[in-house]
C-alpha positions as CSV (number, residue, x, y, z in Angstrom):
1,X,-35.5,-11.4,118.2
2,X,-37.0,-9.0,116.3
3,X,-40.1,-9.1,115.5
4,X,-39.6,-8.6,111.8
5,X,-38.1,-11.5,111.6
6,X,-41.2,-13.3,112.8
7,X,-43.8,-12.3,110.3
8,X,-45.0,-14.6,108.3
9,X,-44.5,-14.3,104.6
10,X,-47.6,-13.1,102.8
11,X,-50.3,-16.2,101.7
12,X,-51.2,-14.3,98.8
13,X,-49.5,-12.7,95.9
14,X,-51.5,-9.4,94.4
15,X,-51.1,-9.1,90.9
16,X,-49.6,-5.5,89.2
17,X,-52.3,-4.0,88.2
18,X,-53.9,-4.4,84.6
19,X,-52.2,-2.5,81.6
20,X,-54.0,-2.0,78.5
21,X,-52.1,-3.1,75.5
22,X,-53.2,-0.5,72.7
23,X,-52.1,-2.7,69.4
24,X,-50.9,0.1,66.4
25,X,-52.3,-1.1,63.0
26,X,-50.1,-3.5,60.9
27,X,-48.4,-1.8,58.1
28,X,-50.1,-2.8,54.5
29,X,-48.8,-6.0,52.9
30,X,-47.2,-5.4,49.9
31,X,-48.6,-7.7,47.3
32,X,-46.1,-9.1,44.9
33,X,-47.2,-9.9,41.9
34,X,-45.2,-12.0,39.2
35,X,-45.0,-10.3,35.5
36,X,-46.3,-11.5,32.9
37,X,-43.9,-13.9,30.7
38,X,-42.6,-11.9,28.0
39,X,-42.4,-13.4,24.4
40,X,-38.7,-13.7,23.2
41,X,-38.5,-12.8,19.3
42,X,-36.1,-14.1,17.8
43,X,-33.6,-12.3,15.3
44,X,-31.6,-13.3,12.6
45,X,-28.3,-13.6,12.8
46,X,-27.0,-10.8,10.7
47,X,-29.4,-8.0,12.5
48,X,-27.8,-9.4,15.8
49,X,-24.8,-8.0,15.2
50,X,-25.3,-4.4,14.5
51,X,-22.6,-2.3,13.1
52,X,-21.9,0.7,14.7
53,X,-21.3,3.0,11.7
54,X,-24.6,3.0,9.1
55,X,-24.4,1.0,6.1
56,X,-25.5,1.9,2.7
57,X,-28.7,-0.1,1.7
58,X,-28.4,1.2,-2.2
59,X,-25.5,2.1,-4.3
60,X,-25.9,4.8,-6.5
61,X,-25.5,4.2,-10.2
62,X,-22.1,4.6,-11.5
63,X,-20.6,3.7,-7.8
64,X,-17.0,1.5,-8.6
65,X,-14.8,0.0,-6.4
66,X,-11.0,-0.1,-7.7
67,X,-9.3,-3.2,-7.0
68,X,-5.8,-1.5,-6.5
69,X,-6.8,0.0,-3.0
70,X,-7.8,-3.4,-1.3
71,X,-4.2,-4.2,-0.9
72,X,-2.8,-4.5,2.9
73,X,0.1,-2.7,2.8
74,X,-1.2,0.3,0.8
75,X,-2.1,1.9,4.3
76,X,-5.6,3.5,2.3
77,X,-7.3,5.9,4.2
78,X,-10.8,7.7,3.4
79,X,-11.3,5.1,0.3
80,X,-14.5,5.5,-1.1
81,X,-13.9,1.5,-2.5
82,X,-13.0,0.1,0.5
83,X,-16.0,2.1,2.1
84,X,-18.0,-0.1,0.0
85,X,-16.3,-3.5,0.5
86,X,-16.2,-3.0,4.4
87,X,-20.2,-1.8,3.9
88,X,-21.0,-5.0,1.7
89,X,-18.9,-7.4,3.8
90,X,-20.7,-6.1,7.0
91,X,-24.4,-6.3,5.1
92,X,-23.4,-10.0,4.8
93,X,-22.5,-10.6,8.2
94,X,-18.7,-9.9,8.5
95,X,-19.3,-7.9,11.6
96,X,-15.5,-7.5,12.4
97,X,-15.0,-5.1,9.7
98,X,-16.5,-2.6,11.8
99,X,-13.5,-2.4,14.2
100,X,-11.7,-0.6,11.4
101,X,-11.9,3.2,10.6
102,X,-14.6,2.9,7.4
103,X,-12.4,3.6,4.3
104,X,-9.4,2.2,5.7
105,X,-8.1,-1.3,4.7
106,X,-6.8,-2.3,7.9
107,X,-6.8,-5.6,9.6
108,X,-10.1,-6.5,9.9
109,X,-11.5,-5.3,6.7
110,X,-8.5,-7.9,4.6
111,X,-9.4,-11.0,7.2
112,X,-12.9,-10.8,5.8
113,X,-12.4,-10.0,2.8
114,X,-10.3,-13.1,2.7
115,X,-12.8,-15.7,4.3
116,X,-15.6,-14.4,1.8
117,X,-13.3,-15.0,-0.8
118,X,-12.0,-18.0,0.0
119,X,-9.3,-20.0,-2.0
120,X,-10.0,-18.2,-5.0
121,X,-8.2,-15.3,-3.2
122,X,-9.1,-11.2,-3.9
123,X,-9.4,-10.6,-7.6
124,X,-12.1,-9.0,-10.2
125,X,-14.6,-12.3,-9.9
126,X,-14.5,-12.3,-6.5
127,X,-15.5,-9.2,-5.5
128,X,-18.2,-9.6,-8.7
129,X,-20.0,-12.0,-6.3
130,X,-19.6,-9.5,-3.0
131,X,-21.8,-7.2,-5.1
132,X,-23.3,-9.6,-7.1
133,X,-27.1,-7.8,-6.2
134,X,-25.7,-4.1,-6.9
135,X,-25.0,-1.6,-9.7
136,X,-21.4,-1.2,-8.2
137,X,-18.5,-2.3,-11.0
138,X,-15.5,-3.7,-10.4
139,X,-12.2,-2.3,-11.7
140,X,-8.5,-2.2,-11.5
């Protein structure tokens, strides 16, 4: 036999030797902060729904909206009466007005028109009360 084979297997182990563990600095911790609660405000209805064309505030003196253009089929365009009625109907909250051109009686502008002036239907009295807090006459 060789005499490899008879050596006897070390009694002791020798450790590696020591490594110094160089530690890198932690990254900052990002402090999260919760906002402050924001108030909510609350709006009235009618500015909720904004229209996206301006609206007249005042009418000038003299202003008259002819009751002969507010018909359906009349296919009005650039009508300085239904200009007003779609304006009016919109400052009280008929927002769907504004999906038809302003001065044309389309759609829209009749269905409102309509639900303001319920059973009574379209007529001079009616559209007195649409402008009831305006210089704006009514005519046919």
């Amino acid at each position: 036999m060789s005499d490899e084979l008879n050596q006897k297997a070390p009694t002791s182990w020798e450790a590696p030797a020591v490594v110094e563990v160089v530690s890198t600095p932690a990254e900052p911790e990002q402090v999260v902060t919760n906002p402050e609660p924001v108030a909510v405000v609350e709006t009235p209805a009618v500015e909720v729904a904004k229209s996206k064309k301006p609206v007249a505030t005042s009418y000038q003196d003299g202003e008259v909206v002819v009751l002969s253009k507010l018909v359906l089929s009349s296919k009005e365009r650039n009508s300085r009466s239904v200009a007003l009625v779609q304006e009016q109907l919109i400052s009280k909250g008929y927002t769907e007005v504004d999906m038809d051109k302003r001065g044309s009686y389309k759609e829209n502008t009749n269905k409102a028109l309509l639900e303001f002036c319920g059973s009574e239907g379209i007529n001079e009295a009616t559209l007195k009360k649409l402008f009831s807090n305006t210089k704006v006459a009514i005519t046919y």
